[in-house]
Backbone bond lengths (Angstrom), bond angles and torsions (degrees), N, CA, C in turn:
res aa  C-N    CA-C-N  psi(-1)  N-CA   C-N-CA  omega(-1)  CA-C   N-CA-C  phi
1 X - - - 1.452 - - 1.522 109.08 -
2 X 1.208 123.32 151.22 1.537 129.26 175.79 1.894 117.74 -60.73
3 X 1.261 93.79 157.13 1.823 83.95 -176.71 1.654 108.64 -59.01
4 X 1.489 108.30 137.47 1.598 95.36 145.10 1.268 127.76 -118.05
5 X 1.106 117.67 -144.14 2.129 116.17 163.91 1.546 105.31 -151.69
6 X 1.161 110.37 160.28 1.023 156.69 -150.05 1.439 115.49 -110.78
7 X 1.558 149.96 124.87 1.319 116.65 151.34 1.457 142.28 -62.87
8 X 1.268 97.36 -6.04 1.246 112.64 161.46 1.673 140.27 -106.01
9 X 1.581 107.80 14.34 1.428 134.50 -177.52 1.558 93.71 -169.29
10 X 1.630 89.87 138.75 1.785 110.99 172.02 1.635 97.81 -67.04
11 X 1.365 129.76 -55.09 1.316 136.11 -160.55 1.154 115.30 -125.84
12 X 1.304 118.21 136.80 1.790 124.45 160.54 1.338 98.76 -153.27
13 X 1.340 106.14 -174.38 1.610 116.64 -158.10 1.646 104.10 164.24
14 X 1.628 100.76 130.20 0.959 107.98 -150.01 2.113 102.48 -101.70
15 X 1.000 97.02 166.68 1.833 97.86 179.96 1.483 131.03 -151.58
16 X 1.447 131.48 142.96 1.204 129.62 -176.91 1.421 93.57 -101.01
17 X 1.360 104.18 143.87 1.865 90.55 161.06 1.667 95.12 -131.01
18 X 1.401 116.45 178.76 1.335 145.36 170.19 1.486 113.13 2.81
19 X 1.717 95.93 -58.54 1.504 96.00 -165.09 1.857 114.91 -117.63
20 X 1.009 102.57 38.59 1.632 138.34 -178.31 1.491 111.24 82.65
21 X 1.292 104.95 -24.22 1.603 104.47 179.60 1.639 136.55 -34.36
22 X 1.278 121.42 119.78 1.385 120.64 -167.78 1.563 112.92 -97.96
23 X 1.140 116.72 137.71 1.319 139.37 -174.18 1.223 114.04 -123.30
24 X 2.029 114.22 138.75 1.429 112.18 154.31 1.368 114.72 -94.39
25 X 1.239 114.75 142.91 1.599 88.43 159.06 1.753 114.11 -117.38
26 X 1.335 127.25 132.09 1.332 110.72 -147.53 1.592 103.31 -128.57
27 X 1.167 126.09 125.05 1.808 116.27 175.44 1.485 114.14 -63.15
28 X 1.151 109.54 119.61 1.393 121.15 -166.63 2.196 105.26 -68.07
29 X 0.983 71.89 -59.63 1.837 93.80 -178.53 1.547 106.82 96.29
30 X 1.368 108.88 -131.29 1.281 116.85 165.34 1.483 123.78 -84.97
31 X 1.379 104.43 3.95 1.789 103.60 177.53 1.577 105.29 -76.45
32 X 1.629 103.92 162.91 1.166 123.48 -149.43 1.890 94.43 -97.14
33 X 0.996 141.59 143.18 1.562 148.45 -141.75 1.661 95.77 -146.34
34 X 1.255 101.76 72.02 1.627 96.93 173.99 1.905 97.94 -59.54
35 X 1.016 111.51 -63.95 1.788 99.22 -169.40 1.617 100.64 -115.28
36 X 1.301 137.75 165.39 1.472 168.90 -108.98 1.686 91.16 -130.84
37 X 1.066 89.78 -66.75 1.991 108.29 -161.97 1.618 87.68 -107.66
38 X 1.433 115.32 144.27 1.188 135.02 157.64 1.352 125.11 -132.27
39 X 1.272 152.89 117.77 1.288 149.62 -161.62 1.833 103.45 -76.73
40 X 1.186 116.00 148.07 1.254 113.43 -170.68 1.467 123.32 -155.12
41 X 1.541 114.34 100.04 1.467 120.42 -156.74 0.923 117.55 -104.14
42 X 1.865 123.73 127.79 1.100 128.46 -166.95 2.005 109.43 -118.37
43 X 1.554 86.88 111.84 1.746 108.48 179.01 1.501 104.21 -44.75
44 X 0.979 123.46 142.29 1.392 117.87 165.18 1.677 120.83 177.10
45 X 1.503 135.74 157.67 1.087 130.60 -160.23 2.123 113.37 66.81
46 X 1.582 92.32 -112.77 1.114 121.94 -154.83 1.584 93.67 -71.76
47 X 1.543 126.86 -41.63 0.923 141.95 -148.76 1.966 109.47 -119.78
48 X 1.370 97.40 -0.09 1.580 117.37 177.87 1.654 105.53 -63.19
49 X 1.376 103.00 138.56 1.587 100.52 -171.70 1.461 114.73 110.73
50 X 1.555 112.29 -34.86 1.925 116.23 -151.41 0.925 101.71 -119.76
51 X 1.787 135.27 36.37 1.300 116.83 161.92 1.349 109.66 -78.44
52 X 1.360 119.73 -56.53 1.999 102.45 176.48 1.391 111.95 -32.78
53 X 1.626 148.97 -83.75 0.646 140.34 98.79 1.910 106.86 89.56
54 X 1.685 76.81 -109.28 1.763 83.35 164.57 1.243 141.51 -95.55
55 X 1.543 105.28 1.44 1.398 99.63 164.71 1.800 119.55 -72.38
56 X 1.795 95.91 -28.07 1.352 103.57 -175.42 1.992 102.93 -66.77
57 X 1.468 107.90 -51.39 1.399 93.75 167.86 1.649 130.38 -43.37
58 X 1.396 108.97 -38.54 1.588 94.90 -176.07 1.592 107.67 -97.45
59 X 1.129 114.69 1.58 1.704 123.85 164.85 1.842 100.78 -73.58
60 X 1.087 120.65 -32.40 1.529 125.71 -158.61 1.607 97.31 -107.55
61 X 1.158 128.85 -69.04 1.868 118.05 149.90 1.543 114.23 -6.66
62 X 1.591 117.50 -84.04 1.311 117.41 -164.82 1.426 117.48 -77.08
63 X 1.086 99.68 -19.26 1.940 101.08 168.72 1.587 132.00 -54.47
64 X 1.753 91.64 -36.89 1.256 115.15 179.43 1.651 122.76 -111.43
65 X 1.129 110.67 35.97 1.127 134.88 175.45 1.311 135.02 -89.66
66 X 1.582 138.96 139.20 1.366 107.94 178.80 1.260 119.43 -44.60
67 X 1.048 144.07 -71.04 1.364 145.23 160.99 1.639 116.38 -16.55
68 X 1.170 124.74 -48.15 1.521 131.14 -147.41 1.460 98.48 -48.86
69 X 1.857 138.12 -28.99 1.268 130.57 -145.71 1.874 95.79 -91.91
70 X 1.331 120.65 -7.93 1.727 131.72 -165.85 1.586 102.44 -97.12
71 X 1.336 133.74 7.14 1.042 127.51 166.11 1.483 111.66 165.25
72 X 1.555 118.41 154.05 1.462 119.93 -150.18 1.302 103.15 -84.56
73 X 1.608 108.37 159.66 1.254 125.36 -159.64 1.475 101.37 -132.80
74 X 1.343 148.90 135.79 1.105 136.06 164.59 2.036 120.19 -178.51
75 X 0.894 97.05 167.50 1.775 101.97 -166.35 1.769 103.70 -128.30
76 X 1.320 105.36 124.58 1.810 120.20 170.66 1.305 99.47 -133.59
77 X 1.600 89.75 137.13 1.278 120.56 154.46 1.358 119.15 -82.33
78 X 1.272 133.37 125.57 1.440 133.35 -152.38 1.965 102.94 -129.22
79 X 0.959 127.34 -35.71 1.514 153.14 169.35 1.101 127.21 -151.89
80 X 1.890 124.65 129.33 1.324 131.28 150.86 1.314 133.44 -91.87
81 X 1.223 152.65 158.49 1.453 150.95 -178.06 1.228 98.17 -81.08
82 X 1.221 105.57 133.54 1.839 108.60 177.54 1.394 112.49 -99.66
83 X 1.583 127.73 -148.82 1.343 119.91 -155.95 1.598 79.80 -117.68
84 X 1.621 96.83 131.19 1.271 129.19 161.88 1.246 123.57 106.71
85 X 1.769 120.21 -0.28 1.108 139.73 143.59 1.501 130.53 -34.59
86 X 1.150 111.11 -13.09 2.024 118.46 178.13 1.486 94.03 -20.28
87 X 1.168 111.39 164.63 2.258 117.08 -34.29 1.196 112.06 -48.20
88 X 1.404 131.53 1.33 1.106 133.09 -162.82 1.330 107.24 -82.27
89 X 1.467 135.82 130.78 1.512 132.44 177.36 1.353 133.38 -59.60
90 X 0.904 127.50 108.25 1.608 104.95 -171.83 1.715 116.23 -42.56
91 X 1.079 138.65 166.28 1.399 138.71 -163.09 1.367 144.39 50.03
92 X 1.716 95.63 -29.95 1.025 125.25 148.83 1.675 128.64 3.33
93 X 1.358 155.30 147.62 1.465 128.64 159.86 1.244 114.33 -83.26
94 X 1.045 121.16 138.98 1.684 139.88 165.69 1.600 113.93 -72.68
95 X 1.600 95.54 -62.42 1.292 103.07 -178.95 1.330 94.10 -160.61
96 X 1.803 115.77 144.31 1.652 124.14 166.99 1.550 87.02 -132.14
97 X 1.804 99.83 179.01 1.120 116.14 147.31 1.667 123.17 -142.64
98 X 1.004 91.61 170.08 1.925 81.88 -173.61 1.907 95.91 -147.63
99 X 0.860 91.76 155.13 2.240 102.96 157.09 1.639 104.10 -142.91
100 X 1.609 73.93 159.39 1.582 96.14 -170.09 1.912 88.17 -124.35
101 X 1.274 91.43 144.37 1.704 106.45 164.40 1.750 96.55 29.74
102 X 1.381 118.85 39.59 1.662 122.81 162.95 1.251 116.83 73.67
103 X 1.584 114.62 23.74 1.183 138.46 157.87 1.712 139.70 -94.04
104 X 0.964 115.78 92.53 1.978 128.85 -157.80 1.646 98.39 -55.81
105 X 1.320 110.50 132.16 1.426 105.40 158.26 1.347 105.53 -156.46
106 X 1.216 119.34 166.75 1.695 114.59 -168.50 1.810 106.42 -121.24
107 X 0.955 150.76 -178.88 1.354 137.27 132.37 2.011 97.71 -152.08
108 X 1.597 80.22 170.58 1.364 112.44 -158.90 1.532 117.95 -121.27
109 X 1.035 152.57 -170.31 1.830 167.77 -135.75 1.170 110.90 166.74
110 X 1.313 116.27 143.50 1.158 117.81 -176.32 1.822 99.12 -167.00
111 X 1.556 118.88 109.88 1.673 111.98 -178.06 1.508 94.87 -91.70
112 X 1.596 142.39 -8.42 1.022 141.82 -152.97 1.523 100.14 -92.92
113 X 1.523 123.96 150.29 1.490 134.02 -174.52 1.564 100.98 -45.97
114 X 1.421 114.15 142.60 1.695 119.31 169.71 1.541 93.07 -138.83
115 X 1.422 114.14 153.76 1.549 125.57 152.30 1.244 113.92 -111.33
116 X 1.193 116.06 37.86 1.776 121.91 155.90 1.281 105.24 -144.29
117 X 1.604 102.95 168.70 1.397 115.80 -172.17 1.524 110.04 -155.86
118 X 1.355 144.14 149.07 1.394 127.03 -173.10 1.756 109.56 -50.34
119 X 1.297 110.90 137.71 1.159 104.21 165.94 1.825 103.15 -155.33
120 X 1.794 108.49 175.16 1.408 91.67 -173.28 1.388 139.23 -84.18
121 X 1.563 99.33 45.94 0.977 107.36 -170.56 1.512 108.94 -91.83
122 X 1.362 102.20 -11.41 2.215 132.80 172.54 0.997 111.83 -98.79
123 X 1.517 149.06 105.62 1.538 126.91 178.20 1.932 99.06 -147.29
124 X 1.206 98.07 146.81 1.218 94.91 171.44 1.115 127.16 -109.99
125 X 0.937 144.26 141.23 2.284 152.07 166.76 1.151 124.22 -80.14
126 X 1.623 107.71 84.28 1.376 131.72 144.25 1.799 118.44 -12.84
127 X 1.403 155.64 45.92 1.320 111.61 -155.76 1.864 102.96 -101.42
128 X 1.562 101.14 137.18 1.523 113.90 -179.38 1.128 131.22 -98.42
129 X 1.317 135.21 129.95 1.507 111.00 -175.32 1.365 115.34 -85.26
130 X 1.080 127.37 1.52 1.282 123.32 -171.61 1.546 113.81 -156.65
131 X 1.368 116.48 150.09 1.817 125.63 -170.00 2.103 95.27 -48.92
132 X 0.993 107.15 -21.04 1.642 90.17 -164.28 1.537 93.87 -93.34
133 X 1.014 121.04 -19.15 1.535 95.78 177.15 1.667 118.23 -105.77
134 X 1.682 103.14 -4.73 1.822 94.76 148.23 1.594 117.41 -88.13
135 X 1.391 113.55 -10.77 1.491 108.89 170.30 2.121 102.31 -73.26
136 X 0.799 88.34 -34.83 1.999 81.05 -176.41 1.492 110.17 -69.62
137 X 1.702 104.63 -69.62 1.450 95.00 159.65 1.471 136.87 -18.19
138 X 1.012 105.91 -55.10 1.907 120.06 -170.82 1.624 108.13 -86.20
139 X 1.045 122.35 -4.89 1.346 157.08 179.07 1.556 121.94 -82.74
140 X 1.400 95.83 -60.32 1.634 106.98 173.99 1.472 118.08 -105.90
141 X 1.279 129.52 -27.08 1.499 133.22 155.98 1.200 117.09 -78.41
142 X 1.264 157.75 -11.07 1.065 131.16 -141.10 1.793 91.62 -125.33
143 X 1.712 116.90 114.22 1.450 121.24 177.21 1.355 110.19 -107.92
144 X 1.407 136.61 4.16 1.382 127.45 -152.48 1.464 88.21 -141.07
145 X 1.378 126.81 100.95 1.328 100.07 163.36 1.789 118.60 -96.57
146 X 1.306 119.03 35.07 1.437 115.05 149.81 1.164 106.30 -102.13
147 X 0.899 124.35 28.85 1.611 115.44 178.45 1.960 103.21 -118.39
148 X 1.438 112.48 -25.67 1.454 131.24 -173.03 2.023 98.84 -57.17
149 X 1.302 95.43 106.87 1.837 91.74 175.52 1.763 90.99 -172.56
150 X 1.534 98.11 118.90 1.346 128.04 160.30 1.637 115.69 50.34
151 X 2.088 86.02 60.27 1.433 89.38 -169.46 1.645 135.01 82.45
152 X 1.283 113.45 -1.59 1.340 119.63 -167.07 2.144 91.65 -129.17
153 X 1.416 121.71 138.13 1.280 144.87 174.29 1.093 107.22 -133.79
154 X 1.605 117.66 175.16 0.898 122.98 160.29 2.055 113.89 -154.54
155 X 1.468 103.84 150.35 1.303 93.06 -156.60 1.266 120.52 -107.11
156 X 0.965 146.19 -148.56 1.501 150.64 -130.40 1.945 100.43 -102.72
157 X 1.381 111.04 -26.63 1.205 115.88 173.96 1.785 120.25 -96.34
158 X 1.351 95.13 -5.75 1.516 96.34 177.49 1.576 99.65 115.31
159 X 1.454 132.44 -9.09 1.502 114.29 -154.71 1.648 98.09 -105.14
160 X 1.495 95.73 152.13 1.296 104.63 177.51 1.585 128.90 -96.77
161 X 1.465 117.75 115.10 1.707 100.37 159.20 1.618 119.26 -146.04
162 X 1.515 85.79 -163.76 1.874 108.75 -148.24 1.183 90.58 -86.11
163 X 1.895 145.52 117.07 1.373 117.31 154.66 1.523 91.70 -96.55
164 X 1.380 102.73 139.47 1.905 105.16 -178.63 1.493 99.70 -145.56
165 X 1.176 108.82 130.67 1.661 123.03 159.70 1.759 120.38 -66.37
166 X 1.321 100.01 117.61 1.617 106.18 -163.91 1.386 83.27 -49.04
167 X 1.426 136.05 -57.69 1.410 120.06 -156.40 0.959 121.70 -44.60
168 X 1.504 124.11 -20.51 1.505 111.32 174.31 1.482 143.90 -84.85
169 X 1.803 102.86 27.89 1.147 120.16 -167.32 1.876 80.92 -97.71
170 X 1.106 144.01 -64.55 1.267 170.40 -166.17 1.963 99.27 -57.65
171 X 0.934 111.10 -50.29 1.466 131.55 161.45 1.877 106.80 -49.30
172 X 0.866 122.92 -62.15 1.606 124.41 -176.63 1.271 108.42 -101.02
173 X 1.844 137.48 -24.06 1.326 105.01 134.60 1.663 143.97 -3.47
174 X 1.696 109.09 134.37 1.543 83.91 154.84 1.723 95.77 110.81
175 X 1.248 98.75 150.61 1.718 97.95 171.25 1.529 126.41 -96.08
176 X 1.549 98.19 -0.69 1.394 100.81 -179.41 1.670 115.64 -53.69
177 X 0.642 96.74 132.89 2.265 98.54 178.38 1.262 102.07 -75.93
178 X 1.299 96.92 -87.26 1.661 122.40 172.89 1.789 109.64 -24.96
179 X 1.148 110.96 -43.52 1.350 103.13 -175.70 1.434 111.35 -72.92
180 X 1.610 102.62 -38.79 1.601 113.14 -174.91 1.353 116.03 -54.72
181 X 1.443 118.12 -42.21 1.424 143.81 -144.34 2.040 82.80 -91.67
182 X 1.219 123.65 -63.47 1.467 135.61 -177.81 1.384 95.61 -35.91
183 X 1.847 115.55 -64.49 1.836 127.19 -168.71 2.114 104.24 -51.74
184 X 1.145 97.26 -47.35 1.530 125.79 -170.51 1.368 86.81 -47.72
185 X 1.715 110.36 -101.59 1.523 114.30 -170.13 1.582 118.06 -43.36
186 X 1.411 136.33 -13.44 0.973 154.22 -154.50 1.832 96.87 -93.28
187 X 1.267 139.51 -78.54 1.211 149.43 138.94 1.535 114.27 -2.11
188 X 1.542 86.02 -78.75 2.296 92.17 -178.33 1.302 121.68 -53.09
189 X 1.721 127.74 0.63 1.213 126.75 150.71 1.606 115.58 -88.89
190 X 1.138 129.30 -7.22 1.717 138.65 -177.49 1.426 85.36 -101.18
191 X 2.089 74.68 143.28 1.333 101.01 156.18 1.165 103.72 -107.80
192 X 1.211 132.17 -84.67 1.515 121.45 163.03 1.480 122.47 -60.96
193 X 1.726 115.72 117.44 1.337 103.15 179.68 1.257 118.38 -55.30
194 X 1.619 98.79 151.83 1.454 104.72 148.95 1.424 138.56 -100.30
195 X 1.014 155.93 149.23 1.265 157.47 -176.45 1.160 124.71 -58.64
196 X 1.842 86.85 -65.19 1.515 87.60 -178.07 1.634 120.23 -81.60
197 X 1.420 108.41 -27.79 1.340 118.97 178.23 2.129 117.70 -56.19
198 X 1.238 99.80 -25.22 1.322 121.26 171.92 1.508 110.06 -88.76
199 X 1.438 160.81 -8.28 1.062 170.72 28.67 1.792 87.44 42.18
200 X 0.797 130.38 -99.38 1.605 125.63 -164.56 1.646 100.12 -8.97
201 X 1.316 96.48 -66.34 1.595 124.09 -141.82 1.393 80.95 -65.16
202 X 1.375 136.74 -70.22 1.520 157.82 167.72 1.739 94.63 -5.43
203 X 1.368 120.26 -65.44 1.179 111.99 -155.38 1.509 86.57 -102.88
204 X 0.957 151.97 23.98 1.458 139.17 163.72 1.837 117.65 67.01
């Protein structure tokens, strides 16, 4: 597509690459670039209408989280669609951004036809140190329970993620087989991990 702008960037421009993946690429200017890459979700179809909405839900989720007090949490509105934009609503969001636990992400609206929709082919990784903050997590995101398998939900807007216990990087470490294979089958019966039940398996 041709460049456009932004009120908050002179230039961006949008891109397919190789493996369908879509990209902005956006002139920063003199604004300040906490991170490089930002993930950036665009409402649409089923879910068209609810980006305010849900950014404020997962701004209000991770804030109040065990975790939420170790790094900032918050939701901007950055652009609205004005009048005469159809299908687009007037007031509507254009574009916000928000972070969770000091993580940048942007999302977007769109009333115009799409042939995609969130699916898990996008997911993000939760990681917790402890049973109470994958019990909250899994608690306040999680709307689908056919979708609940080995740590992974998905929520009320369609999006998918990882709640995972850091320990289980330390857990499948290692050359042990037997231990791996114990952690492995141990998990692929959870939907929401457990801690301690994974620790069982861990020490045999």
């Amino acid at each position: 597509m041709p460049l456009g702008s932004y009120p908050f960037s002179d230039r961006y421009g949008w891109l397919e690459d190789k493996y369908g993946l879509s990209w902005q690429v956006i002139l920063a200017g003199e604004r300040e670039m906490k991170q490089r890459i930002t993930p950036v979700l665009m409402f649409v179809g089923t879910v068209c209408g609810k980006t305010e909405e849900a950014i404020n839900f997962y701004a209000e989720v991770f804030k109040n989280s065990p975790a939420g007090a170790v790094a900032s949490t918050n939701a901007n509105i950055l652009a609205r669609y004005g009048r005469g934009e159809e299908p687009d609503k007037e007031g509507t969001v254009r574009y916000a951004s928000f972070t969770l636990l000091g993580q940048e992400f942007a999302a977007m609206y769109s009333a115009r036809e799409h042939k995609f929709a969130f699916n898990e082919a996008i997911s993000f990784i939760v990681p917790c140190d402890t049973q109470e903050e994958i019990d909250y997590f899994w608690k306040r995101l999680s709307a689908d329970p056919k979708a609940e398998q080995c740590g992974w939900l998905k929520d009320r807007y369609g999006l998918s993620w990882q709640i995972t216990p850091t320990i289980m990087n330390e857990m499948l470490d290692g050359d042990d087989k037997e231990r791996t294979a114990r952690v492995t089958q141990a998990f692929l019966k959870m939907k929401k991990f457990d801690i301690d039940a994974l620790k069982q398996a861990y020490e045999g």
